[in-house]
C-alpha positions as CSV (number, residue, x, y, z in Angstrom):
1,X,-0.6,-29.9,-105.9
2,X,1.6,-30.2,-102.3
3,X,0.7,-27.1,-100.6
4,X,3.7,-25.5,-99.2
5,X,5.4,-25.9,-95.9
6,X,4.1,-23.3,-93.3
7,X,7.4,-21.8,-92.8
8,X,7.5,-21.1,-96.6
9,X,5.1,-18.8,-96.6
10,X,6.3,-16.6,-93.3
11,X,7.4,-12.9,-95.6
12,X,9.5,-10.6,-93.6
13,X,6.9,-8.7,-92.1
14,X,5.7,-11.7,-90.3
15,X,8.8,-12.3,-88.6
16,X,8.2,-8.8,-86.9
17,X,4.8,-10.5,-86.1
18,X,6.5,-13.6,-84.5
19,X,9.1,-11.3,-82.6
20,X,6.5,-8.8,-80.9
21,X,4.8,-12.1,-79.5
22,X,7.6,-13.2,-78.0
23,X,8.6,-10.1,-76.3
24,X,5.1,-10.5,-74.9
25,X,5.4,-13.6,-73.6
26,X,9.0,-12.6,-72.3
27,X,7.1,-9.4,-70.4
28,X,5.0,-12.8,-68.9
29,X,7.8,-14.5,-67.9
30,X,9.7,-11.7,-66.6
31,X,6.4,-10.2,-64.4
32,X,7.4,-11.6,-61.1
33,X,11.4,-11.5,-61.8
34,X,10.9,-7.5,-62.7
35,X,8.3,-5.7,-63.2
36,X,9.5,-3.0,-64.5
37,X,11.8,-4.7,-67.4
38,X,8.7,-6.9,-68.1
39,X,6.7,-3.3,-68.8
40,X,9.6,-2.3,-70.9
41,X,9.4,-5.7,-72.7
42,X,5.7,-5.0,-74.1
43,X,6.5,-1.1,-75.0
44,X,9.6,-2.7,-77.1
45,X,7.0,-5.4,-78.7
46,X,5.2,-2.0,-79.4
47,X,8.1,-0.7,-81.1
48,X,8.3,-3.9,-83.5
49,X,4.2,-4.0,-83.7
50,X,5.1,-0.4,-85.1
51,X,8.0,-1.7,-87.4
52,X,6.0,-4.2,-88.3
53,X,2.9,-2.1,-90.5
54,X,6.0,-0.4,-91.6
55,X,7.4,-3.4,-93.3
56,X,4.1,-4.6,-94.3
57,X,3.8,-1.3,-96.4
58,X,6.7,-2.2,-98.6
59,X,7.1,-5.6,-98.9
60,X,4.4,-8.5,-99.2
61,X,2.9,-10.3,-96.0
62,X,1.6,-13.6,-96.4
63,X,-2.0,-15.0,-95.7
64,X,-0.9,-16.2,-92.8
65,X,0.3,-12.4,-91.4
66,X,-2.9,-10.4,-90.6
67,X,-3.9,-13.5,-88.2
68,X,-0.2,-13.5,-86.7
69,X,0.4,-10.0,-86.1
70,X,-3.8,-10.5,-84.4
71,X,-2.3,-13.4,-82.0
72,X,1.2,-11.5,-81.1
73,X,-1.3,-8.3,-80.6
74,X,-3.5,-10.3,-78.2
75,X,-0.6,-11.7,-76.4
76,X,1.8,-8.3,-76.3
77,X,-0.9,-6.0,-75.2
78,X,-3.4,-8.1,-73.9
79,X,-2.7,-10.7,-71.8
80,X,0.9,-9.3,-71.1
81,X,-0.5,-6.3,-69.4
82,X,-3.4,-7.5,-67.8
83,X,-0.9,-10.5,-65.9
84,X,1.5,-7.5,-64.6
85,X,-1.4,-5.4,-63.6
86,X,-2.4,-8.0,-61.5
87,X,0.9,-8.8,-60.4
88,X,1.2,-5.5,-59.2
89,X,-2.4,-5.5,-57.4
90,X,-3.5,-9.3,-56.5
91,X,-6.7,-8.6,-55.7
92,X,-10.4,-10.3,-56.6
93,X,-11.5,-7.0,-58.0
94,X,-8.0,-7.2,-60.4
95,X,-8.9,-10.2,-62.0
96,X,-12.0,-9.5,-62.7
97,X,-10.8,-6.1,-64.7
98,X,-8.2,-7.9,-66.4
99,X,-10.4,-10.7,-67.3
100,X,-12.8,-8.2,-68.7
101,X,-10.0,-6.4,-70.4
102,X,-8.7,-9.6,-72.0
103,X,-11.8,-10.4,-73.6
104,X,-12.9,-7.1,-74.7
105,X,-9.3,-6.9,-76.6
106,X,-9.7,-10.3,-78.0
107,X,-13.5,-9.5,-78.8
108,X,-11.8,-6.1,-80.9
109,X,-9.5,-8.1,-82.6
110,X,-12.4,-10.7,-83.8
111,X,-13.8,-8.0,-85.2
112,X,-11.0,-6.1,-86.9
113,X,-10.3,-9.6,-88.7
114,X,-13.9,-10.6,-89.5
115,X,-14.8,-7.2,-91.2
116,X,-13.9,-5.0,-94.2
117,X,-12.6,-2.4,-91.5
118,X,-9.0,-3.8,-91.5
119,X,-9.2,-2.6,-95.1
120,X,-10.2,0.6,-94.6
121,X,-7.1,3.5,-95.1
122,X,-8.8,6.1,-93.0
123,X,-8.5,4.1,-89.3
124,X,-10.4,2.1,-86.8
125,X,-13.3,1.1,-85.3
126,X,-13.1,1.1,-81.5
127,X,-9.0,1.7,-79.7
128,X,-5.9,-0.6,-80.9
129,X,-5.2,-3.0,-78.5
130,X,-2.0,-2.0,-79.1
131,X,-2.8,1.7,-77.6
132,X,-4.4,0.2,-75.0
133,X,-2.0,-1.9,-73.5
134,X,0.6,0.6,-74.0
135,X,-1.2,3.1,-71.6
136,X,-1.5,0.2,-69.2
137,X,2.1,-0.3,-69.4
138,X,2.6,3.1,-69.2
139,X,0.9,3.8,-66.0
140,X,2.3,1.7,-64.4
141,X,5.6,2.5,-65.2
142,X,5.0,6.3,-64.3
143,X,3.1,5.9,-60.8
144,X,5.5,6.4,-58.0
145,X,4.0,3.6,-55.8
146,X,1.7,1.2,-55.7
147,X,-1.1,1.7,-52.9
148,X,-5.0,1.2,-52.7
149,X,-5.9,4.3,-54.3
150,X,-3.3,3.5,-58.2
151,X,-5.6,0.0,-57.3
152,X,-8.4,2.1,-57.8
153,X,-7.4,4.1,-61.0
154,X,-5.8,1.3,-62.9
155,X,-8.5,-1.1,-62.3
156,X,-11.3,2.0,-63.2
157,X,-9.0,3.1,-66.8
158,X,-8.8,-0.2,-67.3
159,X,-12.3,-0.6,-67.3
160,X,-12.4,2.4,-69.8
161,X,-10.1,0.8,-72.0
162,X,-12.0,-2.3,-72.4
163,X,-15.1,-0.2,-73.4
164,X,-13.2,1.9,-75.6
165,X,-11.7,-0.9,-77.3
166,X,-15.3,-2.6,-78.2
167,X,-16.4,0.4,-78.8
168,X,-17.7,1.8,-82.5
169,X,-15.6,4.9,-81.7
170,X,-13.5,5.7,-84.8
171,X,-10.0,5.9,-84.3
172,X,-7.3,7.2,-87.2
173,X,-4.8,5.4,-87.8
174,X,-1.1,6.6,-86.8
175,X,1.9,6.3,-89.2
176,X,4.5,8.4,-90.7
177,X,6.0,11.2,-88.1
178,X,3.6,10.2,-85.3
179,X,4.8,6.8,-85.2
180,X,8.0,7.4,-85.7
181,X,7.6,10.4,-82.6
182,X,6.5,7.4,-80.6
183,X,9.2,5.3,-81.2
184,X,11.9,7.8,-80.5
185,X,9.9,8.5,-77.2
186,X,10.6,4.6,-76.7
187,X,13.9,4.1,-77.3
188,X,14.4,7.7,-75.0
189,X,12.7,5.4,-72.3
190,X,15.0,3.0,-72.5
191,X,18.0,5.2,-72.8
192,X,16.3,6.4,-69.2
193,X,16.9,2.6,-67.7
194,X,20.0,2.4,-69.8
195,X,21.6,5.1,-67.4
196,X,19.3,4.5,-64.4
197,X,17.2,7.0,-64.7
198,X,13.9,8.1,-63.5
199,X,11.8,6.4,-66.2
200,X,8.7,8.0,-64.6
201,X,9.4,11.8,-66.6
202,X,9.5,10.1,-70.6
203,X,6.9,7.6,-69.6
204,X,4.5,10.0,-68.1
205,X,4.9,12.1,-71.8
206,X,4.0,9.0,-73.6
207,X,1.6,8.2,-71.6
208,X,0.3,11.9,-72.2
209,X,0.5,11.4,-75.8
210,X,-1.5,8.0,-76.0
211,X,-4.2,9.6,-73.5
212,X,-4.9,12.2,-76.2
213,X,-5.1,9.5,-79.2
214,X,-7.9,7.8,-76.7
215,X,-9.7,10.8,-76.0
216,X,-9.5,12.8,-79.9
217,X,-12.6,10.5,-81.1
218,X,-14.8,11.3,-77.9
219,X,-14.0,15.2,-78.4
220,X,-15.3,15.6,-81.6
221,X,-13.9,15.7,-85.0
């Protein structure tokens, strides 16, 4: 029997999948242009990475989906970050952080994929890359300047992030009104740039928010 063409089997919530990647690689492309559109870039491949479980909750993803929405992951909230982070701060020291942070999110994907865990309905082991490179983005885009000492932090949360993410913390997993909180705080972030706002007020609460989801596990249940 033929097996089917590959883009036969992409379901709608794969196509959310293929989206956040390439608002990812946009964020890339757009590092040096803008920084600070290609930071909003990756928190709008967030919102999608978001849509995306949504979608995948109601209608039926194909074997090919938990791999994709893994690669667009990678790329979004992975490499995307890690390239403007060092954008922002070319430095040795920076590429060897977002090296690390690279493979430690690739590492937590591996796993996510390779075990039982991505079955599980209570959560996750170790932080979402998708958390992760959100506060990265997030950061950045509340810091007022960029001088030796926001080196410093970024490069030392980043460091935290990479352990967090490899980690065998458990982390619970976020949908109904919390996601859909987030996503509002998104879209109010780019209502902010919309108008020509300060974007540093919304992305500083976000950024609150997502510093909590990180640091819940580590305070006790």
């Amino acid at each position: 029997m033929e097996e089917a063409s590959i883009l036969s089997q992409i379901r709608l919530p794969d196509l959310f999948s293929v989206l956040n990647a390439l608002l990812g690689f946009s964020a890339i492309l757009w590092a040096v242009i803008g920084m600070k559109e290609a930071l909003l870039l990756i928190l709008l491949a967030a919102l999608f990475d978001g849509i995306d479980g949504a979608v995948a909750r109601g209608f039926e993803r194909s074997e090919l989906g938990l791999f994709l929405d893994s690669f667009a992951d990678l790329i979004s909230f992975g490499v995307a970050p890690s390239y403007i982070v060092y954008v922002a701060f070319p430095h040795t020291l920076t590429c060897v952080f977002c090296g690390a942070y690279v493979t430690c999110g690739m590492l937590r994907l591996a796993r996510f994929n390779a075990t039982s865990l991505r079955l599980s309905i209570e959560g996750f082991e170790g932080l979402p890359i998708t958390a992760a490179g959100m506060f990265l983005s997030l950061l950045l885009l509340a810091v007022p300047r960029f001088d030796d000492f926001i080196l410093f932090v970024v490069v030392l949360l980043m460091a935290v992030l990479s352990v967090l993410m490899v980690s065998r913390v458990k982390y619970p997993k976020v949908n109904g009104v919390p996601q859909a909180c987030g996503g509002a705080l998104i879209l109010i972030l780019f209502a902010f740039y919309a108008f020509s706002l300060p974007l540093s007020y919304p992305s500083a609460v976000l950024l609150a928010l997502i510093s909590i989801y990180a640091c819940l596990p580590l305070l006790g249940k």
